[in-house]
N, C-alpha and C positions, 0 to 999 in steps of 0.2 A: 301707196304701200299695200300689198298685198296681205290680206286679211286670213286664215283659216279659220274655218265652223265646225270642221269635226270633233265632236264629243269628245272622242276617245282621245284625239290628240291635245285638245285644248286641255285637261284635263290630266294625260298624262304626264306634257312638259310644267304645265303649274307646279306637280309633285315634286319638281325638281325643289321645289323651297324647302318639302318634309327630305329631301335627302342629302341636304345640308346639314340639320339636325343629326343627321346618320355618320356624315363625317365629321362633326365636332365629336360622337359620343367615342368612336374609332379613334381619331385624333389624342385621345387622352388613352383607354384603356390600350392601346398597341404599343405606346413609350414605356407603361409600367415597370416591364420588366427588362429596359435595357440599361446598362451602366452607360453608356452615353447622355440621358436623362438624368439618372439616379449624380452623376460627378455633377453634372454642372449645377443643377440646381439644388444640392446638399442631400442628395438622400433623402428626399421627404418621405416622412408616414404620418399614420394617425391623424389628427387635425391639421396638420400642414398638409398633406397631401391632399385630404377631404377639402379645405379651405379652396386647393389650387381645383380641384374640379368644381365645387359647387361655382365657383367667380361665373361659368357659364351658364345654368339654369338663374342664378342671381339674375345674369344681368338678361336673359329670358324673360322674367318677369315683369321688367321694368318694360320690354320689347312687346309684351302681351296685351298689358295695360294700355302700353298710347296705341298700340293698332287701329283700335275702331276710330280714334282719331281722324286718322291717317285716310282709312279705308271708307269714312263716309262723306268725308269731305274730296279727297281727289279720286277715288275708286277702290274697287279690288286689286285691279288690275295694276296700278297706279302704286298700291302700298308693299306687294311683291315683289315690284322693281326695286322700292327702298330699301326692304330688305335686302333684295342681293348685293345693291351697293355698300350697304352697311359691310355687310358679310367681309366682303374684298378689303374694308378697309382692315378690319378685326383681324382676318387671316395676315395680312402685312405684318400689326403687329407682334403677335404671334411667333413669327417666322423671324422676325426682329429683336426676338426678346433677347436680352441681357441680364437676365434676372426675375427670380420670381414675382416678382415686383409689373414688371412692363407685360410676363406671360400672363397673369392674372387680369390686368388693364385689356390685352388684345383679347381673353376669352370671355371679359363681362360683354367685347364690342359687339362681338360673334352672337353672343347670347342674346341680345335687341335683335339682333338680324332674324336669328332663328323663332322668337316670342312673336314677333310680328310676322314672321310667315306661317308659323306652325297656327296661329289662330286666322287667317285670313286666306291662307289657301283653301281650307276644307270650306270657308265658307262661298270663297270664289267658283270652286267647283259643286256644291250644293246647288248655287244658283243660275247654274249652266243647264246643269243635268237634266235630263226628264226625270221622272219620277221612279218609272223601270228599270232604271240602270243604278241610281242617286248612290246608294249605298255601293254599288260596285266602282264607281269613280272615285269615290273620299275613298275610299281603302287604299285604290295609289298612292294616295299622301303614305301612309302605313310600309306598303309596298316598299315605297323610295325610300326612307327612312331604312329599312333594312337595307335596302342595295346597297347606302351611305353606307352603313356601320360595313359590310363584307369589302366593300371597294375599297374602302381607309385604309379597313384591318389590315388587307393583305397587300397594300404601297407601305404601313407601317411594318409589317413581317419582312415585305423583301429590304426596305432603307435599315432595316436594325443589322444586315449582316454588313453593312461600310464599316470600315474603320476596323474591322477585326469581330466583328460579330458580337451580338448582344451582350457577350459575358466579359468582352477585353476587357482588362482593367483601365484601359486609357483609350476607350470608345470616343471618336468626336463627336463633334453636336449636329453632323450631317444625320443621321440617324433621326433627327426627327425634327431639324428644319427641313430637310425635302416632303415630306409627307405635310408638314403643314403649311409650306407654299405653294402644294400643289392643288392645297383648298381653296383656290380663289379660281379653277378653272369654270367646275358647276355654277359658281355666283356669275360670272360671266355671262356666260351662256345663256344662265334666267333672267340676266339683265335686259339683256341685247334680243333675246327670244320671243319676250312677253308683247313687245311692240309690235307681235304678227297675229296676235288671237284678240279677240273682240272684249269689249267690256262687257262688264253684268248688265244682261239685261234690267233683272233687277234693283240693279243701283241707276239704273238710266232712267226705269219710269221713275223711283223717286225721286230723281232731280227734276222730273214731267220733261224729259226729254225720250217724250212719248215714239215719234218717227224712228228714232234710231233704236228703241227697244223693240219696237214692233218689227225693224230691219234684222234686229240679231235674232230675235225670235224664229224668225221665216228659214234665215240662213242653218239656223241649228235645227230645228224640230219639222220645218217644212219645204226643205227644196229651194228655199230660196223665193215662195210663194205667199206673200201675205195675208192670203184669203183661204190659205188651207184649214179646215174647222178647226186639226191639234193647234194652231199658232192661234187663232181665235178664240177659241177654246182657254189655251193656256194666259192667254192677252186678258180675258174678261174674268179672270181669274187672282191676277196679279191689281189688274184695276179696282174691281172689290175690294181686298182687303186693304187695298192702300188707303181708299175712297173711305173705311170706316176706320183706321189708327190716325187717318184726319179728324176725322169727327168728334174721337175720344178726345181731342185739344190737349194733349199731354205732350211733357217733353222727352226724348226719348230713358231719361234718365229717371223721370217720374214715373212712366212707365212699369220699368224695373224692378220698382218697390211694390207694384200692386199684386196681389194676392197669388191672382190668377198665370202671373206670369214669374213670379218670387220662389213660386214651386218649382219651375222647371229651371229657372236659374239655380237653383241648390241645387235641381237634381244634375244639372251639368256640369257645374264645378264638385258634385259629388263622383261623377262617373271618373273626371278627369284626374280627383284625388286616389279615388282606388286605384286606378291604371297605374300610380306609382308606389302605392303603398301595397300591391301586390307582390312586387319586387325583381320586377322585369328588369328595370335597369340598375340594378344590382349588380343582375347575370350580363349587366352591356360593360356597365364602368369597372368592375372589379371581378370579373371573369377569370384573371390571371390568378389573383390570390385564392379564391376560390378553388380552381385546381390544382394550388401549390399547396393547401392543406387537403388536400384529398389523394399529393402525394403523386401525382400523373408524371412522367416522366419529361414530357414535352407540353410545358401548360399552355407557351403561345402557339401551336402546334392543334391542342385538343383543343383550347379559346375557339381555334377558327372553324371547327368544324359544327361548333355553335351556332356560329355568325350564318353559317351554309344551311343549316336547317330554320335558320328564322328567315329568310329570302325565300326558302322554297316554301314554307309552310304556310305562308301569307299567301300563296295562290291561290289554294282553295279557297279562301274565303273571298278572296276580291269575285271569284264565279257564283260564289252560291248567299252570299250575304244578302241580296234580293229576296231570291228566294225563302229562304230556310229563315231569315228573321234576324233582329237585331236582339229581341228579348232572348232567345235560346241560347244566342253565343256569349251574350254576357253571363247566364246561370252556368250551364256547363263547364266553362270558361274558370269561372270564380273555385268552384269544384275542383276540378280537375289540377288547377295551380295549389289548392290547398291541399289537397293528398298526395304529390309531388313534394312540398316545403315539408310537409311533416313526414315522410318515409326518411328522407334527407338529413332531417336533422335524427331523427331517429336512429338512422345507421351511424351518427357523428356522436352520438351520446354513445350508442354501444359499443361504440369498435373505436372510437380517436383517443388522442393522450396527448396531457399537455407538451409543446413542442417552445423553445425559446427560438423564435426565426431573430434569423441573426438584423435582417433591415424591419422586423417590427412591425410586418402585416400580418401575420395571423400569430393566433397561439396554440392553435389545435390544430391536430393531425393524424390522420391513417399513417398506421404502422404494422406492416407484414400483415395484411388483411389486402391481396389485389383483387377481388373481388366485391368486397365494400366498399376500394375505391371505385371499381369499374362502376357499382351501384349506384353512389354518387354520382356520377359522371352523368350516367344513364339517368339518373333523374333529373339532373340538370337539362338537361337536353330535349325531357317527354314535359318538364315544365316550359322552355322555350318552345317548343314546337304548338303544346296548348295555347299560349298567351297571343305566340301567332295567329291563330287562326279565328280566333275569340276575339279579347279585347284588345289586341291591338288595332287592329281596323275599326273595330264596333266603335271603340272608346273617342275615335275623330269623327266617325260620323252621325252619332246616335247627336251630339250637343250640336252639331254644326247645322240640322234639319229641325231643330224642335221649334224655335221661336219667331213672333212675326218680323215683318221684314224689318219694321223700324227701329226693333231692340237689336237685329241677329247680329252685327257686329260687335255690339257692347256687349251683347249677351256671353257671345261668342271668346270675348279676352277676358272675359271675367274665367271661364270656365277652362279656358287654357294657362291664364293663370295662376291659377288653382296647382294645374299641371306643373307650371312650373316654381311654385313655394317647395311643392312636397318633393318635388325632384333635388332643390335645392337643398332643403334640409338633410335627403336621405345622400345626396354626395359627399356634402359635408357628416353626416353623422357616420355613416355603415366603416369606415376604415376602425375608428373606438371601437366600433362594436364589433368587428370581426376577430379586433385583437382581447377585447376585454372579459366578452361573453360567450366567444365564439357559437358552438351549434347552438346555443340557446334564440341565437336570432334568426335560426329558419321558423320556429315554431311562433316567433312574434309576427313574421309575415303571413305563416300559414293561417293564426289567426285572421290578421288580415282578411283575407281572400275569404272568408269565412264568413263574417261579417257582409263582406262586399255580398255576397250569395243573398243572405238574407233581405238586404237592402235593395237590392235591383228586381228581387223579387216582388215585395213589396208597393215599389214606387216607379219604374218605370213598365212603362204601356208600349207596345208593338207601335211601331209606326212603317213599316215596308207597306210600299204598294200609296201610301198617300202621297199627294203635295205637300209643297210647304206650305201653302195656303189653306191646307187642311186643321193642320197642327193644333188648332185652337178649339176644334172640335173633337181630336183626340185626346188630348188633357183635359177638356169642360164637359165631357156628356154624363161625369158622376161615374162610368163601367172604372170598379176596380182595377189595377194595372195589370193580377195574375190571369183576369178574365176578357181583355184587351185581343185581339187579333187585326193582324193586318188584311189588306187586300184589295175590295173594291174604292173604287175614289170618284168621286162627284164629277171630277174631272171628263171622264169616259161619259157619262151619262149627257155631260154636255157637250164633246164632241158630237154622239150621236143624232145629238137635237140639232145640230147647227148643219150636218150635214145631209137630214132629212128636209130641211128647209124650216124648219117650225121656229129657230130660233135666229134671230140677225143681228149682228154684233159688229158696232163701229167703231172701226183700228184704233183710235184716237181721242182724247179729250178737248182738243183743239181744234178751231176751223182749218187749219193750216191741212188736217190729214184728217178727214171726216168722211171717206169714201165707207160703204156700206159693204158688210160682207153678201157672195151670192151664193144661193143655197147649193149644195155640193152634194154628189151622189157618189164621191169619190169615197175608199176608208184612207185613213192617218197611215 
């Protein structure tokens, strides 16, 4: 079977797992507002309805949790596959449902599918990557996950006019069984896909199936040349640290607990926590309502031109997140989303009135003020576009690069985890709250993001420009995080040495592959 090594492709189709996630969160917010939905399943609001979306990030959780299971025992590559199968089966039920009952069952299936890719892709792709690119590839995951939610949105927009159009009174239930049988195409695809790109190198040396990490090594970073210094370089770099988390005699769970590495698991599952308690998927799941009290004429309409600026605005960052840093866009980011929540709610304090919605999503609303709504709108949308280009991406790759190899998958479901309690709680909670507090809950978000500023300031440290194998020297040298910068990495230094000849480094820890590297005047 034919194998590919391209970076960008291996890399890009993996993301296909983060945009599954995209059409679960589309898959929900695009039924909202149709009576084809609304008849069959009784009208849900408030906690019923919150209940029926959290069943997904639920059962996300539970998906995030057994990952590194999965993913250290049969691979990266290996636990992506499971999830898409999972995925297919969850979309079935779904599409099957009969009741709130069996739709809730199909989205906790969905939700495992999506827990276990959304933590194991960015780490699949971390450990692909070179170093110069790292953060430009995990932003994919980011990337797809938008395309998910836009692609959904708009097979949800166009299946809501069957049957007599979103408003009939006696809408069928084609309206939103086509859109969510047509979720099992992408699972497919990553199913049957993933069988054409190579396993982690680094899951391969620590199984010490030394020869065929040093084959995927070559294939990706060197032409396909085992003796290229980056692939010797990056080989004697991978063996080190492996050669010393043996040493420690720990199990990778004991690990976990120690000091040194305890810090950056908080601070993972902290980054993953603000990413939702900023209030990004607020503006995913409940986008519809949100426009309906700001009184827009067409909400599934304006929704979508949402969904089209978080697609696009995720571009720049997948180019320049290298570059420009991981620490900048999380401050800025945090910033930027909280003087957005609080102008927002600020115009809903001054210009809304209480409104009795007749199906019992909101209770506050613009009235004869089109330009406070337009206000709103426009901040909705300079907050999505922020979030895109910030922590959307940062938030999957800043946790998927920090730890060494032998924790990063546990590390890794813990801090996506994380992701998905507070996703769960705020699906389940934001319908109460939009109807009981209304604009009082942009400013508990805006807080939020506030918070998060302070925190990210404080504790997390620049990491662009290193290896993974570096990581432990970026969190250990004692430099404060606000005085951290990225850049040069040991990495370089040792290519240089190995290609002036000063340095000679064999492929292998076993006699089976113990040919000697020859010195090289060639550059990477």
């Amino acid at each position: 079977m034919k194998t590919f090594y391209n970076t960008y492709a291996i890399c890009s189709f993996a993301a296909i797992g983060g945009g599954l996630f995209g059409f679960d969160i589309s898959s929900m917010s695009g039924v909202l507002g149709t009576n084809g939905y609304k008849n069959y399943f009784g009208n849900p609001a408030g906690y019923h309805q919150g209940g029926i979306t959290a069943s997904m990030p639920a059962g996300s959780l539970v998906g995030s949790l057994a990952s590194s299971f999965i993913a250290d025992k049969l691979s990266r590559r290996t636990a992506i596959q499971v999830a898409a199968l999972i995925w297919i089966i969850g979309s079935i039920f779904q599409t099957a449902a009969n009741g709130v009952a069996l739709l809730c069952f199909g989205r906790v299936v969905s939700g495992i599918s999506i827990g276990i890719a959304s933590a194991i892709v960015p780490v699949y792709q971390s450990e692909i990557a070179r170093k110069e690119i790292r953060g430009r590839v995990v932003s994919l995951q980011q990337w797809a996950i938008t395309w998910g939610i836009l692609i959904q949105y708009f097979i949800q927009y166009g299946a809501s006019f069957v049957d007599g159009g979103p408003e009939h009174p006696d809408q069928g239930t084609s309206a939103f069984r086509i859109p969510w049988g047509i979720q099992m195409v992408p699972g497919f695809i990553l199913l049957v896909g993933m069988f054409f790109f190579p396993y982690s190198p680094r899951w391969l040396a620590s199984k010490d199936r030394w020869e065929e990490a040093v084959q995927v090594l070559a294939h990706l970073h060197g032409g396909g040349d085992v003796n290229h210094p980056k692939v010797l370089a990056e080989y004697k770099e991978i063996e080190e640290a492996l050669a010393f988390e043996r040493e420690q005699a720990e199990t990778s769970f004991g690990a976990l607990v120690k000091p040194r590495i305890l810090k950056r698991v908080i601070l993972g599952m902290s980054i993953q926590m603000w990413s939702q308690l900023c209030g990004m998927n607020i503006m995913m799941y409940y986008i519809v309502y949100i426009m309906k009290g700001a009184n827009i004429a067409d909400p599934l309409l304006t929704s979508s031109i949402q969904y089209i600026i978080n697609v696009a605005m995720t571009l720049p960052a997948i180019l320049y997140l290298d570059k420009f840093g991981r620490r900048p866009a999380l401050l800025i980011g945090s910033f930027l989303m909280m003087s957005w929540l609080f102008i927002s709610g600020a115009l809903q304090a001054a210009y809304g009135e209480p409104w009795a919605d007749p199906d019992k999503n909101t209770s506050w609303r613009i009235v004869d003020h089109k330009s406070v709504s337009q206000g709103i709108v426009a901040c909705s949308y300079l907050f999505v576009a922020s979030f895109a280009t910030t922590w959307g991406p940062t938030s999957w790759t800043y946790p998927s690069e920090i730890f060494p190899a032998k924790v990063r998958a546990k590390a890794v479901s813990l801090a996506t985890a994380s992701n998905w309690l507070w996703n769960c709680i705020l699906a389940f909670g934001v319908p109460p709250l939009l109807w009981s507090i209304n604009w009082k809950m942009y400013m508990i978000f805006a807080t939020f993001n506030g918070l998060a500023f302070i925190h990210m300031f404080l504790t997390a440290p620049e990491t662009k420009g290193k290896t993974l194998e570096e990581m432990d020297e970026v969190f250990d040298n004692g430099i404060p995080a606000w005085k951290t910068k990225g850049g040069s990495s040991r990495l370089d230094q040792l290519q240089r040495d190995i290609e002036k000849g000063e340095l000679k480094i064999t492929t292998a820890a076993h006699p089976t592959n113990t040919h000697m590297a020859e010195p090289r005047t060639t550059t990477a």
